[in-house]
C-alpha positions in Angstrom: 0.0 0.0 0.0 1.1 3.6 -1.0 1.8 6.1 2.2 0.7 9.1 0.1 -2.5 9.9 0.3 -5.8 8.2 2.1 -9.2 9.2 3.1 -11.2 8.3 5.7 -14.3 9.6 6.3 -14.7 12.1 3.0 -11.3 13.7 5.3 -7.9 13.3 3.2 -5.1 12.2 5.2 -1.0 12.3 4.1 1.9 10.5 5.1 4.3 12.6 7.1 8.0 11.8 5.6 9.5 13.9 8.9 7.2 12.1 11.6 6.4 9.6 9.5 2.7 9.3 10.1 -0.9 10.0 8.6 -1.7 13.6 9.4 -4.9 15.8 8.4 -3.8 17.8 4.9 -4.4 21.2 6.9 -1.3 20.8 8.5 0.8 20.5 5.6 1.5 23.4 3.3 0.9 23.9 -0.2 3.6 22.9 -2.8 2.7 23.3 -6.3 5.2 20.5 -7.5 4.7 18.5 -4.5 3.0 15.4 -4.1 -0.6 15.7 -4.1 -0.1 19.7 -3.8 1.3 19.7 -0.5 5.0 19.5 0.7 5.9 15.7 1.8 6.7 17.2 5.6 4.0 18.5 7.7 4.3 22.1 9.0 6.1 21.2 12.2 8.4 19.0 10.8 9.3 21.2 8.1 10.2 23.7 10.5 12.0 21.4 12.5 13.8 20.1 9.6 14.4 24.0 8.3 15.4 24.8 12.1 18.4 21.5 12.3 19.5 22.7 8.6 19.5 26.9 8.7 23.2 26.9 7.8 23.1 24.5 4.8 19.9 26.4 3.5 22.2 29.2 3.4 24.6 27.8 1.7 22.6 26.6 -0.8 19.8 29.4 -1.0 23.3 31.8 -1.8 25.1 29.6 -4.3 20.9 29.5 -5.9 20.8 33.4 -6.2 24.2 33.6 -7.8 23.9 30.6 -10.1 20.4 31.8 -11.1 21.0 35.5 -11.3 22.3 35.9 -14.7 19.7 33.6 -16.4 16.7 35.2 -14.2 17.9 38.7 -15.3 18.0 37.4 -18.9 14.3 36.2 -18.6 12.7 39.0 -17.3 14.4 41.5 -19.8 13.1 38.8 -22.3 9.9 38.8 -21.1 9.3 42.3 -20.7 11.1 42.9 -24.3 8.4 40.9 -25.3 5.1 42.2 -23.6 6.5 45.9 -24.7 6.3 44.1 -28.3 3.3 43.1 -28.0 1.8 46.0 -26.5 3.1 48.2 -28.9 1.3 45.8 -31.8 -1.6 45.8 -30.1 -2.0 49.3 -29.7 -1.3 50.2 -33.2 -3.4 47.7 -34.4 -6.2 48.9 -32.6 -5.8 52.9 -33.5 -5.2 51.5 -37.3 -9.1 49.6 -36.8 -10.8 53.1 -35.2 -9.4 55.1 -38.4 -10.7 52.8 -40.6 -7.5 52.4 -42.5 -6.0 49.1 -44.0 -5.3 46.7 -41.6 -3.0 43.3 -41.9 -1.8 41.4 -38.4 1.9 43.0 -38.1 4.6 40.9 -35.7 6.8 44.0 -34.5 9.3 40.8 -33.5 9.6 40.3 -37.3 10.1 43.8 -38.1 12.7 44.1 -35.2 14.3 41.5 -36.9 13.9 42.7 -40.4 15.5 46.2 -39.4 17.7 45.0 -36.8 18.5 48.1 -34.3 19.5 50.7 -37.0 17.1 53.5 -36.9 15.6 54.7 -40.4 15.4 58.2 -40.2 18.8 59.1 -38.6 20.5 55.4 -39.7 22.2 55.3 -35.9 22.5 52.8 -33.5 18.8 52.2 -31.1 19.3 51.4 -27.7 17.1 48.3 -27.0 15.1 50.6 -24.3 14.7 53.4 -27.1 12.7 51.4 -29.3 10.4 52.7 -31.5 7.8 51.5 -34.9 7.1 54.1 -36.8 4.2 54.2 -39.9 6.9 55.6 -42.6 3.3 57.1 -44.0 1.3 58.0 -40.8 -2.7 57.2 -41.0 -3.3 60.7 -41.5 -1.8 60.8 -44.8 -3.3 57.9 -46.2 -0.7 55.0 -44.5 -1.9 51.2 -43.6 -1.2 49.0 -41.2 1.5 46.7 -43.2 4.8 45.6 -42.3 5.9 46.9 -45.2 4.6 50.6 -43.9 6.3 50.1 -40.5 10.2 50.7 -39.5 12.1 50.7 -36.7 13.2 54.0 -34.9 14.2 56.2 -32.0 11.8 57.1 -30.3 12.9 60.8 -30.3 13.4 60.5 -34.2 9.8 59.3 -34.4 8.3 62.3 -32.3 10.3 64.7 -34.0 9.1 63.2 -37.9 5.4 63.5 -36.1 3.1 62.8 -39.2 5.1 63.9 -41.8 6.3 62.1 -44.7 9.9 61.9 -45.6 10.8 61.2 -48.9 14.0 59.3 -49.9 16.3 59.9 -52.7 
């Protein structure tokens, strides 16, 4: 028989691996990867266990944070490169839909990748934090909503072209 999990009277009942007994589930605590939900030590034994073991938690709560700093660091930048995108796209989507101009579903990731980070109007290096997508001919003057329409920018170079048109050449 499995010590996991039983239930006796409708009332769920886990092993204990610190005690090593059946004890009621409210006195263990919620583990999302954990058996069942719920950490394998009851809350007394865990802080038993925690209490015996401060030093080497530590140890190995440190070494954690500076093992895991670099890559966290480089998943949150990703991740908030990445809702930025998409709020950007969204955004100009939607303003493209009120105006009643031509629409097509435009992945700013594709254009970022497309332009690379070379701004169009001044052909400089973009910061990542300075980016911009600008409508080369704004909605005002007739532009869609097409990747072929859009460009990567400064932001500064974007506010200072405003709705103008620039022509090349």
């Amino acid at each position: 028989m499995s010590r996991d999990k039983i239930i006796i009277h409708d009332e769920s009942y886990l092993w204990c691996n610190g005690c090593e007994q059946y004890k009621h589930v409210t006195c263990f605590a919620h583990k999302i990867d954990g058996p069942h939900g719920y950490n394998s030590r009851c809350k007394k034994c865990r802080k038993e266990y925690n209490d015996r073991h401060k030093e080497q938690i530590k140890v190995y709560q440190t070494q954690y944070d500076i093992d895991s700093k670099d890559s966290k660091k480089e998943y949150y930048y990703v991740r908030f490169e990445q809702k930025r995108f998409d709020y950007m796209q969204t955004s100009a989507y939607n303003k493209a839909v009120k105006l009643g101009v031509k629409v097509e579903f435009v992945n700013y990731r594709e254009i970022f990748e497309r332009d690379g980070l070379t701004c169009y109007l001044c052909e400089q290096y973009i910061d990542p934090n300075d980016i911009s997508f600008d409508h080369v001919i704004p909605f005002s003057k007739g532009g869609n909503h097409t990747k072929s329409n859009i460009k990567i920018c400064h932001l500064s170079c974007n506010k200072l072209k405003g709705s103008d048109i620039l022509w090349e050449g």
